[in-house]
N, C-alpha and C positions, 0 to 999 in steps of 0.2 A: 585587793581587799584592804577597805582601812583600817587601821588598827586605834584599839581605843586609846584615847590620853588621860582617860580619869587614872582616879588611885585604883586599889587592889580591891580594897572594903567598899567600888559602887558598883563593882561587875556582880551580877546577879551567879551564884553557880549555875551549874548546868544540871537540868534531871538525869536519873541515870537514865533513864528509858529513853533520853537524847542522845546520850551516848553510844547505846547500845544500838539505837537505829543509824547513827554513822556509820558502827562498824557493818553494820549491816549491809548498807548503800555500798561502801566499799567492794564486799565479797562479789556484791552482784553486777558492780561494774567492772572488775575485774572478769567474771564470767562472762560478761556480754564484750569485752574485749578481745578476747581469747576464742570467742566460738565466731567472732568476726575476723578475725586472723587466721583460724585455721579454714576457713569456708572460703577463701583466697586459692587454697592447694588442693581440693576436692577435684582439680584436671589433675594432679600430678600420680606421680606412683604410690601407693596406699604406704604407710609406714615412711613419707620421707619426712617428717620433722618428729619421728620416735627417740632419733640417736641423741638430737638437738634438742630436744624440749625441754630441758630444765634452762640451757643459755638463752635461746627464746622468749621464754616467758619473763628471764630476768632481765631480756634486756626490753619489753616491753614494760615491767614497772619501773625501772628504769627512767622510761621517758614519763608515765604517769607521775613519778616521785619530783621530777624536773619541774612539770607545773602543777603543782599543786603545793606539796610542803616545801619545795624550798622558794619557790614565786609567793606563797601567798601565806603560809605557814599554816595549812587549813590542805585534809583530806579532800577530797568531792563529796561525799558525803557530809562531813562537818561546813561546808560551803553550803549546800543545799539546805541544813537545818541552822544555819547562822550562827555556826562553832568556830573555833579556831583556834590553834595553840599559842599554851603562856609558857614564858622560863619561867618554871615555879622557882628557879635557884636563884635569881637575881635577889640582890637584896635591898633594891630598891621599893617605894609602894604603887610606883606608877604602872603600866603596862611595859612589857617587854618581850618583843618575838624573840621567837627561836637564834640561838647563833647558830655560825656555819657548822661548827663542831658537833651539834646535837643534832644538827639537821644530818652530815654526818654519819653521827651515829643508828645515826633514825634508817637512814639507807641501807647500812652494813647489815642491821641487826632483824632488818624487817624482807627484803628483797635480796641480802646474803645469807640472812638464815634459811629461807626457804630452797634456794638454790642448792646451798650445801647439802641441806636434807636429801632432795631429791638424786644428786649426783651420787651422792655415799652409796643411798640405796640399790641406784645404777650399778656403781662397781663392783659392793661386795654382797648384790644379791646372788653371784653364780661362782665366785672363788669359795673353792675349796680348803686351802690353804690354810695351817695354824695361826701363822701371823696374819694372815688376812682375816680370819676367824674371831681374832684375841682383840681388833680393829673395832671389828664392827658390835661387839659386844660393848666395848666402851662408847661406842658412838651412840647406840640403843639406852645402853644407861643413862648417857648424859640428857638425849630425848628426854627420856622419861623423867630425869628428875626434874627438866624444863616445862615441861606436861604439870608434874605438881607442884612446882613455883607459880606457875601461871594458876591453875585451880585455887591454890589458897593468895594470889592476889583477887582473884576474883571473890572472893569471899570476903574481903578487906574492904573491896570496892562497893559489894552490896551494900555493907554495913556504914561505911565515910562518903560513897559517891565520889571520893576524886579516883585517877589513875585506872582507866577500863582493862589498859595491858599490862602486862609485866614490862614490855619496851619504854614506855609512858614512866613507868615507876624509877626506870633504870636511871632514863634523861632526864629525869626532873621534869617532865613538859606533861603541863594539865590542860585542860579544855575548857574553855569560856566562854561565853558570846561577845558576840561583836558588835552588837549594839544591844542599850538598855533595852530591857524588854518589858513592856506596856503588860497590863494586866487583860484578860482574854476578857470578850462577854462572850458568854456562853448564853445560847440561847435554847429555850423548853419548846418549841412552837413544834418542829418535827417529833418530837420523842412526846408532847402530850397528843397530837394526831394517832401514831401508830397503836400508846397505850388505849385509846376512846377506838380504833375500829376495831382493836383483837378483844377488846372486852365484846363489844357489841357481835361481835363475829361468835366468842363462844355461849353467846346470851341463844343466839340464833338457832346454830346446834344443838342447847339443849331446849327451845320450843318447837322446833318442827318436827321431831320423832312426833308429839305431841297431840299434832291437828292432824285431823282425818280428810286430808286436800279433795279425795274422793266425793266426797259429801258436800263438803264447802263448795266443789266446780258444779253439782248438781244444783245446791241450792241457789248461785249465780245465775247457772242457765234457765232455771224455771223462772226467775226475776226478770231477765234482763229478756226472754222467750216468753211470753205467757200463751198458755196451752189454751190453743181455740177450741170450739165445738167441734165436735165430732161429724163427718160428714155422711150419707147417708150408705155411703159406699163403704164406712170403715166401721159398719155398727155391727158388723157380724164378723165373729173371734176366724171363720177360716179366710178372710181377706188377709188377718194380722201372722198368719202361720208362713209366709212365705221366705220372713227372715226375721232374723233374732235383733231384740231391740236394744242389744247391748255389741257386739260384733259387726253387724249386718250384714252375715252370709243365713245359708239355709240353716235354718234349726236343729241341729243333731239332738235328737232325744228328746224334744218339744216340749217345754214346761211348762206352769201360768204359774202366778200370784194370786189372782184374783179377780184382776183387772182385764184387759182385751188384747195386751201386748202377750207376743210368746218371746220366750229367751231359747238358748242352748242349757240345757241339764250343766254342764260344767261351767257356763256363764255364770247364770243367778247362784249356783250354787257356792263357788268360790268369794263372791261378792258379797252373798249372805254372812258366809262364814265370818270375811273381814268385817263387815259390819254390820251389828245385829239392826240398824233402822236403815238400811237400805231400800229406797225409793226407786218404784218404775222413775226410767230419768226422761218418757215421755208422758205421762200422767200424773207424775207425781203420786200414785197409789203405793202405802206401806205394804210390805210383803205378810199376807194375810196366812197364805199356806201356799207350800210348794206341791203342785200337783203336777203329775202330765196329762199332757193334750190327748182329751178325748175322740178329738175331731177327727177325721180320715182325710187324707189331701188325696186327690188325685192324681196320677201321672199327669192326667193332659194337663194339669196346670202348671207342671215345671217349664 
């Protein structure tokens, strides 16, 4: 990675929300490391890198820490968003990577803290013992008071943007880019699309409770259908009793309108209700009065 040669005052700072998504990148390449290393022993006997797992893991950052901060002076993460570390201690104004001493420290304090934690917890989570007792209480302290040196460096951080960790704060070593960085365009073309379809989308939903589709497909069909003469077969109302002009099975309960069409009793009826100008949708005849069929049908005509 190259490192810049301007002074100090042309490097652009870093956002924290840059930062924050380094450490981020970090955690999950560390995870996706680690669940690729153990999925290697998934043949072997269940529990055999339990005993090992804190030495393991640390000698896997280990090799991470090898290329990355001390090769390039840049996490993988801080690589991927075009970060990299500065010796904030030099007292020069030019650019200056990390020395070996910080890089260093950077290792002890980041991939030997972790280690220690995890071991301590190993040993003296099952001794009984007062002095091993007296141990671990101080060990738990120290934790803790590391937990809220870190909390209220983070709070520092919100407030100034440099220094994301307490390790960072310890070494002097802040985050910068690695090359100038150009100003964005940002572009409205996607985000005024989405706002122009969810408008028109909740325009829609509230006109179509609205229209009575029912009616509208009627009034299509009698347009785009226009109702011929009547032929001399269909001029008598028990021709039209053999099926309902809304369903078109047999008539239950036989009603008229008016007109020479029979419906089903619960057909016209329900139709009615929903809509009081409800039209025969083979005539086109308004519903004058709901009567039932006085006609008689025959058996032999089923």
């Amino acid at each position: 990675m190259a490192s810049s040669t301007g002074n100090e005052k042309s490097v652009n700072p870093v956002l924290r929300i840059s930062q924050l998504d380094a450490l981020e990148l970090n955690k999950a390449l560390e995870q996706l490391v680690w669940s690729q290393f153990t999925s290697c022993f998934h043949g072997f006997k269940p529990g055999i890198l339990a005993h090992f797992e804190p030495e393991v893991k640390a000698f896997l950052w280990l090799i991470l820490w090898r290329f990355t901060v001390y090769s390039k002076n840049a996490t993988v993460g801080q690589a991927i968003l075009n970060i990299q570390y500065k010796n904030n201690l030099s007292l020069t104004e030019k650019y200056q990577p990390l020395s070996k001493q910080q890089k260093l420290w950077y290792l002890i304090l980041t991939v030997g803290g972790r280690w220690f934690e995890e071991r301590c917890y190993d040993l003296f989570s099952n001794r009984q013992l007062q002095s091993f007792c007296k141990i671990k209480n101080y060990i738990n302290f120290g934790a803790g008071l590391l937990k809220l040196c870190g909390l209220v460096n983070f709070l520092i951080f919100l407030q100034k943007g440099t220094f994301a960790t307490l390790t960072e704060r310890i070494l002097g070593i802040r985050s910068v880019f690695c090359k100038r960085q150009t100003v964005r365009q940002v572009g409205f073309e996607y985000m005024n699309r989405e706002l122009l379809w969810h408008g028109f989308a909740e325009f829609l939903i509230y006109l179509l409770p609205l229209i009575n589709v029912q009616k509208l497909k009627l009034k299509i069909s009698n347009w785009c259908l226009p109702i011929a003469s009547l032929s001399s077969s269909e001029n008598t109302l028990t021709t039209h009793c053999k099926e309902c002009s809304l369903c078109g099975e047999w008539p239950t309960m036989p009603h008229t309108i008016g007109c020479l069409h029979v419906f089903c009793y619960y057909c016209i009826k329900t139709n009615y209700l929903f809509d009081m100008y409800f039209t025969c949708p083979k005539c086109g005849s308004e519903v004058h009065s709901l009567q039932p069929l006085k006609y008689k049908i025959e058996m032999t005509e089923l």
